[in-house]
PAMIGU-624112 format. One record per residue (C-alpha): chain; x, y, z; residue number from 1; residue in three letters. Coordinates in steps of 0.5 Angstrom, whole numbers, m for minus. Layout:
REM PAMIGU-624112
['A',[X,Y,Z],NUM,'Ala'];
...
***
This chain:
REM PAMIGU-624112
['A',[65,m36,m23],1,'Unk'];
['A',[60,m31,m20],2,'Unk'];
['A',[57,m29,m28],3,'Unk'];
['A',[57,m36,m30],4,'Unk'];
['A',[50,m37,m26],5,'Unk'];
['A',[48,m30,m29],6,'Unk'];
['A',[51,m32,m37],7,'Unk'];
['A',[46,m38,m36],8,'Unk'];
['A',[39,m35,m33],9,'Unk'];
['A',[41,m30,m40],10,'Unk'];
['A',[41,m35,m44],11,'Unk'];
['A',[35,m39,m43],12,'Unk'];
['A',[30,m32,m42],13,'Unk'];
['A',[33,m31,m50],14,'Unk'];
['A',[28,m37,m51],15,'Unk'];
['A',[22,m35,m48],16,'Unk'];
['A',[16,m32,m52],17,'Unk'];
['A',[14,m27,m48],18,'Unk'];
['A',[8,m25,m53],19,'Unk'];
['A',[5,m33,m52],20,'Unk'];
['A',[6,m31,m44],21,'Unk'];
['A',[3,m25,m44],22,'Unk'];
['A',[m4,m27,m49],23,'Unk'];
['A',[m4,m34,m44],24,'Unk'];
['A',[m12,m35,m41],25,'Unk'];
['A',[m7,m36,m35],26,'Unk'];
['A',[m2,m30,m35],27,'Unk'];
['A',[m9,m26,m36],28,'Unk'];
['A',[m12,m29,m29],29,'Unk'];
['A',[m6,m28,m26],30,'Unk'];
['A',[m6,m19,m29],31,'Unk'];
['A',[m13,m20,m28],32,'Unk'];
['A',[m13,m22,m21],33,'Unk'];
['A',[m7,m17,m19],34,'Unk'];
['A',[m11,m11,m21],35,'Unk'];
['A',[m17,m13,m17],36,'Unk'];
['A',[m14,m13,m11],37,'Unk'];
['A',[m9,m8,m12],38,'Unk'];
['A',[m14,m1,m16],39,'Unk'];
['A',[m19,m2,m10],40,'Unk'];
['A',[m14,m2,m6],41,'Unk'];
['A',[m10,4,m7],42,'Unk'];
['A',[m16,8,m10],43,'Unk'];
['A',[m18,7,m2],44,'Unk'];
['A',[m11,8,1],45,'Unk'];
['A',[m11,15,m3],46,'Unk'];
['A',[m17,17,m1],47,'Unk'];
['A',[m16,16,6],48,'Unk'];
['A',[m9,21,5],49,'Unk'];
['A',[m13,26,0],50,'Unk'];
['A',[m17,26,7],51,'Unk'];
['A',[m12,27,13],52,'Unk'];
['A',[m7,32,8],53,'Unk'];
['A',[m15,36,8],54,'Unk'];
['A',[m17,35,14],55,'Unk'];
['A',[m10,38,16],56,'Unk'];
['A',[m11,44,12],57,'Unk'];
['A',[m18,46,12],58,'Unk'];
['A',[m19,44,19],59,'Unk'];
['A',[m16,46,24],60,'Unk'];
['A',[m20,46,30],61,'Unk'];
['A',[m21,39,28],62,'Unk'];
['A',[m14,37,28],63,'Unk'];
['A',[m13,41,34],64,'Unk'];
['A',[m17,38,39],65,'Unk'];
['A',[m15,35,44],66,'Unk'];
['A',[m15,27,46],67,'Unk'];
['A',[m12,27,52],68,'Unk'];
['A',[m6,30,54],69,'Unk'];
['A',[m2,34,49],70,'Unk'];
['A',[m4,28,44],71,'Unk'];
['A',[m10,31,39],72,'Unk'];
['A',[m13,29,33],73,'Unk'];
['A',[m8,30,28],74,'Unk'];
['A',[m3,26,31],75,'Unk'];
['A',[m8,21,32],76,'Unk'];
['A',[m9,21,25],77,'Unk'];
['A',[m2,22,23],78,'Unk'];
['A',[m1,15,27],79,'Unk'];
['A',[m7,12,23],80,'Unk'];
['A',[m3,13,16],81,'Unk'];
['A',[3,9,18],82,'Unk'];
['A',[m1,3,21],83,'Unk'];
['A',[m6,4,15],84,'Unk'];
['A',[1,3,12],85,'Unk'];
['A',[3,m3,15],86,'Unk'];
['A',[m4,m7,14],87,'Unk'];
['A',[m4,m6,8],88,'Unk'];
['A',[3,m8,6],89,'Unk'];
['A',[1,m15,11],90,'Unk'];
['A',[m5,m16,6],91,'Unk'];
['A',[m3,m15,0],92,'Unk'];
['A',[3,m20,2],93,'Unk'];
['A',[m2,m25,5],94,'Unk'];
['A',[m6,m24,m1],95,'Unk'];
['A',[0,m26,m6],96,'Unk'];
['A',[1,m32,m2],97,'Unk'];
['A',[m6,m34,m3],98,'Unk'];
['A',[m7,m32,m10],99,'Unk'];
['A',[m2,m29,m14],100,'Unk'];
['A',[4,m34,m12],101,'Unk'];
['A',[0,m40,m14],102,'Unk'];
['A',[m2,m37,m21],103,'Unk'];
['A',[6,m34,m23],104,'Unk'];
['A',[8,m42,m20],105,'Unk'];
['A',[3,m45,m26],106,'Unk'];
['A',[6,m40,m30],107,'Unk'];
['A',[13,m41,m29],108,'Unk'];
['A',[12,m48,m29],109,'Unk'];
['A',[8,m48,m36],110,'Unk'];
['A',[15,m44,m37],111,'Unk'];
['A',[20,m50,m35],112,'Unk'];
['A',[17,m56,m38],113,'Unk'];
['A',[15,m52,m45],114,'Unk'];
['A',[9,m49,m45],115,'Unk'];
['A',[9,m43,m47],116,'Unk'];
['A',[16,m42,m49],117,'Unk'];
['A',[20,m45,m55],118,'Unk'];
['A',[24,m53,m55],119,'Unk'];
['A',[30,m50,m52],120,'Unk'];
['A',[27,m47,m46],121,'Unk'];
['A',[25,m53,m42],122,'Unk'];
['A',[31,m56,m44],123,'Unk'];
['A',[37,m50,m42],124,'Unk'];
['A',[34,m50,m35],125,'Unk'];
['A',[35,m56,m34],126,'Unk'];
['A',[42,m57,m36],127,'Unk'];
['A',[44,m50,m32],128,'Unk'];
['A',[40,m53,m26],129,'Unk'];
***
């Protein structure tokens, strides 16, 4: 019932030569420009933390000066961080569907009609569908 779709995916990832994938000019533009978003990126995104755990603990004054009301800058900052969370997550999501899921579709579909993997690849999928 349930293990049959499963039984059927194990199958055909049997046929796949990952080595012939992983070395494909394809599968390297896809690696390559995953990590060019991604090290800058994050590389930032630590710095920006490194900077407030800083800042909170070396600056007090800093952090302690008030904005308006009981607001102050550490809690303005603290509040950045998660925004900066949430923004970062949205462009790296839009920058997948802009440039990453194209790629990994060329790949699969290299895959599915018998690119890279062996004989029985193309056609177990096929079958199973």
């Amino acid at each position: 019932m349930g293990n049959d779709a499963l039984s059927a995916e194990t199958a055909t990832a049997t046929d796949v030569d990952y080595r012939a994938v992983q070395e494909s000019a394809e599968f390297r533009t896809l690696r390559r420009t995953h990590r060019r978003f991604v090290f800058p990126v994050l590389g930032a995104c630590l710095l920006w933390y490194l900077a407030y755990v800083l800042l909170a603990g070396y600056a007090h004054d800093f952090m302690s000066t008030p904005v308006f009301g009981s607001i102050n800058v550490a809690i303005l900052l603290g509040l950045a961080q998660v925004v900066t969370t949430f923004a970062v997550t949205t462009w790296y999501v839009s920058f997948a569907n802009r440039k990453l899921d194209p790629l990994s579709e060329e790949i699969r579909d290299e895959l599915e009609t018998d690119g890279l993997g062996t004989p029985a690849a193309a056609s177990q999928v096929e079958v199973n569908r």
